[in-house]
C-alpha positions as a LaTeX table, in Angstrom:
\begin{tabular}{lrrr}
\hline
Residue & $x$ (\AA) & $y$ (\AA) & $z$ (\AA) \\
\hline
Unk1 & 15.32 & 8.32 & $-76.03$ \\
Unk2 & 12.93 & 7.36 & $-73.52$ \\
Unk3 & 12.97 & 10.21 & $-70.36$ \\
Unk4 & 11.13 & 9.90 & $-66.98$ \\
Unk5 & 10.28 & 13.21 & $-65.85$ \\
Unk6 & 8.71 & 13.78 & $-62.37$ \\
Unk7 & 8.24 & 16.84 & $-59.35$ \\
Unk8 & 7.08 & 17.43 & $-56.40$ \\
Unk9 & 4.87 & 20.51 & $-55.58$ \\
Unk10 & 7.82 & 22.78 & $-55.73$ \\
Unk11 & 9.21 & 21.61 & $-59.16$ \\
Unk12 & 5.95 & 21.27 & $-60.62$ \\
Unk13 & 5.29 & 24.43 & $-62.78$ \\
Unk14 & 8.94 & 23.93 & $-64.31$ \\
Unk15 & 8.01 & 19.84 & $-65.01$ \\
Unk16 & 5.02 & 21.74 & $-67.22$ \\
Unk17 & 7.49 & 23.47 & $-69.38$ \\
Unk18 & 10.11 & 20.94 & $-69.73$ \\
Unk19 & 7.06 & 18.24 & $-70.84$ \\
Unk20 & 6.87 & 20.09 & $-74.22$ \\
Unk21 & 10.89 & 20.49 & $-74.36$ \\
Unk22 & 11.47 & 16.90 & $-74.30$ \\
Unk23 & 8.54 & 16.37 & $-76.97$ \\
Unk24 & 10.06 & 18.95 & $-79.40$ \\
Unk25 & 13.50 & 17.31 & $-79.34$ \\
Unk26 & 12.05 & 13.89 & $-79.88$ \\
Unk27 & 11.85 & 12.29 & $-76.86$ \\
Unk28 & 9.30 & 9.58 & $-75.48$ \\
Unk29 & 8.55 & 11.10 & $-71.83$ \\
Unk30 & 6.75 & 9.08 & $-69.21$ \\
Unk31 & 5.24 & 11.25 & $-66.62$ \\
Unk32 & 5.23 & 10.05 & $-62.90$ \\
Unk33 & 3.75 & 13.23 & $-61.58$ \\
Unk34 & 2.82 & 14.84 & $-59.89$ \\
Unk35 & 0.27 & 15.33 & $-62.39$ \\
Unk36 & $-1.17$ & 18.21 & $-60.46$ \\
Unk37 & $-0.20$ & 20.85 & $-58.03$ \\
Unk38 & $-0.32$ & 19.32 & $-54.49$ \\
Unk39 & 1.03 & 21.41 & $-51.72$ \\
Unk40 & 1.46 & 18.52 & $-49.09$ \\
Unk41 & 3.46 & 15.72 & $-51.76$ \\
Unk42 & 6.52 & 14.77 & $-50.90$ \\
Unk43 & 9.89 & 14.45 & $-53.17$ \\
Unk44 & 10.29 & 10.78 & $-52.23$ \\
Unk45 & 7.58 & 9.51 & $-53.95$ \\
Unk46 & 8.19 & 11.00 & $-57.43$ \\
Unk47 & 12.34 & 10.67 & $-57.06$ \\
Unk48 & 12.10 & 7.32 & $-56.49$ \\
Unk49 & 9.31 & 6.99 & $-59.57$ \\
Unk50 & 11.86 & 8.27 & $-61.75$ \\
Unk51 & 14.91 & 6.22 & $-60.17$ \\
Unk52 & 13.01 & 2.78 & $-60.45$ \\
Unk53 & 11.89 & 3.77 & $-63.89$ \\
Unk54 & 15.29 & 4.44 & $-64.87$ \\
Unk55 & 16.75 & 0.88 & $-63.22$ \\
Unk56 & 13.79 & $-0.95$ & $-64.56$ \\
Unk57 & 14.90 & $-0.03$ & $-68.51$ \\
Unk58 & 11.68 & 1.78 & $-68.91$ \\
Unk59 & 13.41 & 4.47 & $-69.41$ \\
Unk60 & 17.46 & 5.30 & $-70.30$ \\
Unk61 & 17.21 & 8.91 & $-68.81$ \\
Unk62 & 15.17 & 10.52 & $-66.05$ \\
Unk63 & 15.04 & 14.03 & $-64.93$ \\
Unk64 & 13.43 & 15.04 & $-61.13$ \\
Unk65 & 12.70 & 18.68 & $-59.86$ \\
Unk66 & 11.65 & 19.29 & $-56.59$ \\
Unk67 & 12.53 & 22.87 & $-54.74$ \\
Unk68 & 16.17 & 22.80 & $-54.73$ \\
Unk69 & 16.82 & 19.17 & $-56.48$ \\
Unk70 & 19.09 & 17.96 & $-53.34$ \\
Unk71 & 16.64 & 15.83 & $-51.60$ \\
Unk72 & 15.65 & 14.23 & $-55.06$ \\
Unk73 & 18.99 & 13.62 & $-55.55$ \\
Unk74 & 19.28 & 11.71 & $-51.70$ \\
Unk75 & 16.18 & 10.04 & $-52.67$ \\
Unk76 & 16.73 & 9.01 & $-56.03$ \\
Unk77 & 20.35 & 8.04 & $-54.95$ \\
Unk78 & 18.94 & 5.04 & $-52.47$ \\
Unk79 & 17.84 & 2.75 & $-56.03$ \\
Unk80 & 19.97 & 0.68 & $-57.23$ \\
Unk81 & 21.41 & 1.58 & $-60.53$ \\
Unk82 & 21.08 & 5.50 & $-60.00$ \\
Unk83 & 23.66 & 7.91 & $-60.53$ \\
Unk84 & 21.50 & 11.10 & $-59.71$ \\
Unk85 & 23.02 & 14.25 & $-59.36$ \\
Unk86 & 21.79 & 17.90 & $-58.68$ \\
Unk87 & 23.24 & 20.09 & $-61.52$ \\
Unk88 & 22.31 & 23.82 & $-61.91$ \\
Unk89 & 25.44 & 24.82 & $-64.55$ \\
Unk90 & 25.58 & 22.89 & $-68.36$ \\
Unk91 & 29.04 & 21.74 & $-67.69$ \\
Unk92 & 27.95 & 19.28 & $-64.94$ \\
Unk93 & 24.98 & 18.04 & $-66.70$ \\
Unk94 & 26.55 & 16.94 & $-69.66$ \\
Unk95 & 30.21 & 16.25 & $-68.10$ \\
Unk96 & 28.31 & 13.53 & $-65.38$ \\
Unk97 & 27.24 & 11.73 & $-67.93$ \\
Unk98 & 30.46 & 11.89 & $-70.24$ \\
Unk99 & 32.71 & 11.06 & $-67.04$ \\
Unk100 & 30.10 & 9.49 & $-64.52$ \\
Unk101 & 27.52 & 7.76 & $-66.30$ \\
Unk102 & 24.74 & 10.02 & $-64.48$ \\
Unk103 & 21.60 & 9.08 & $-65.23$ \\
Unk104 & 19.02 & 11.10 & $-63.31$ \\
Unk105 & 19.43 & 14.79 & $-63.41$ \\
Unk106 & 17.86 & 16.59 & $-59.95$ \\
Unk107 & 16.61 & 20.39 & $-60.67$ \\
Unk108 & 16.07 & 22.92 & $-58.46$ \\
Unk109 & 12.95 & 24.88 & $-59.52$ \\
Unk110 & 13.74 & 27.27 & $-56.88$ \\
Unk111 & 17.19 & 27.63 & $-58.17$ \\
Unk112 & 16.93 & 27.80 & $-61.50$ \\
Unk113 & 14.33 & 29.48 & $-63.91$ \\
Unk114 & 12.38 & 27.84 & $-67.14$ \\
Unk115 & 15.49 & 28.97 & $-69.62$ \\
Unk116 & 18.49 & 27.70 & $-67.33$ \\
Unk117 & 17.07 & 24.40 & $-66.47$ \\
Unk118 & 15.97 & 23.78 & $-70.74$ \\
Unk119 & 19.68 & 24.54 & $-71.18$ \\
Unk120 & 20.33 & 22.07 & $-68.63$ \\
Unk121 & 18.07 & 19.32 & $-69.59$ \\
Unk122 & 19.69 & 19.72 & $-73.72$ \\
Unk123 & 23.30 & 19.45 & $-72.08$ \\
Unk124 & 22.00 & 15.94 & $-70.23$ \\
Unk125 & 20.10 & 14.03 & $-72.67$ \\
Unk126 & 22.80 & 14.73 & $-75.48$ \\
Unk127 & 25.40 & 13.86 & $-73.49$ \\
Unk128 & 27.01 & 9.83 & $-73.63$ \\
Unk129 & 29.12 & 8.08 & $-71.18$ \\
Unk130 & 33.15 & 8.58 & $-73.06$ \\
Unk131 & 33.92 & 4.79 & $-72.02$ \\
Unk132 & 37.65 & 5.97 & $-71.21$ \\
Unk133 & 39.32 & 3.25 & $-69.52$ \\
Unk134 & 39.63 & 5.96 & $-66.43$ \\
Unk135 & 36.05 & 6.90 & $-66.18$ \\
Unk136 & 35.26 & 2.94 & $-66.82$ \\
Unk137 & 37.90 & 2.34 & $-63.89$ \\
Unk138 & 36.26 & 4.66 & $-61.65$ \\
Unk139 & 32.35 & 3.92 & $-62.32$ \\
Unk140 & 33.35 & 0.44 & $-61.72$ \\
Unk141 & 34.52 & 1.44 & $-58.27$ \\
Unk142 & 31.23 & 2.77 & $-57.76$ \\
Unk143 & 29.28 & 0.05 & $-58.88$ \\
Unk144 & 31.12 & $-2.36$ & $-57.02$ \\
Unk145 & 30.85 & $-0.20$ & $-53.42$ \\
Unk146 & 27.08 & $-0.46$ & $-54.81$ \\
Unk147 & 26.65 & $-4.37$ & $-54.91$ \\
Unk148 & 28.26 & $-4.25$ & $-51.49$ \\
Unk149 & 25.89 & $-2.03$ & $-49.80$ \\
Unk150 & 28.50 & 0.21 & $-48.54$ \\
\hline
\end{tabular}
């Protein structure tokens, strides 16, 4: 699968270790950066990277740390296409893609350590949308409140 991966100054040491995670378990991973610790970035600028990468189809998956993963998930959120989500326990990353199609999981770096968030990252990207005619029902809903800009 082909993963965007991106942080801000305050997710960038765990982006370094989940790089190498996504390699092992066969992953293509395009890198939006930060590609080097900046104190003064901002979490826009990477979360939407990975969101517009994701609705473009350059990449299927995308995965966005910043301090505590909420304002990448507000940010990511505004692209059309994107169903981010912060998720800090394995049952939510791998249950919002089974139930809600998620697409960009938000980290916390200052929430989670290096071992929680690789457990996280597994759960997401081997996770698939269930296509039950409920969870169809509802993403539809969501998509449709999505072409109508409200």
């Amino acid at each position: 699968m082909r993963v965007v991966i991106g942080a801000d100054h305050g997710g960038f040491p765990l982006k370094v270790e989940l790089v190498p995670l996504l390699e092992k378990l066969g992953h293509q991973v395009v890198d939006v950066g930060a590609h080097a610790y900046e104190a003064a970035d901002d979490y826009p600028d990477f979360a939407l990277a990975v969101a517009r990468t994701v609705a473009s189809g350059k990449a299927e998956r995308g995965i966005m740390v910043c301090g505590s993963g909420v304002g990448a998930a507000v940010a990511a959120n505004k692209v059309k296409g994107v169903r981010a989500s912060v998720c800090h326990d394995t049952y939510s990353a791998h249950q919002g893609v089974e139930h809600d199609d998620m697409n960009v999981l938000c980290l916390g770096a200052r929430i989670v350590g290096g071992e929680v968030a690789k457990e996280l990252v597994t759960a997401f990207l081997s996770a698939r949308f269930s296509g039950e005619a409920r969870h169809k029902r509802r993403l539809q809903k969501v998509l449709d409140a999505e072409a109508k800009g409200s």
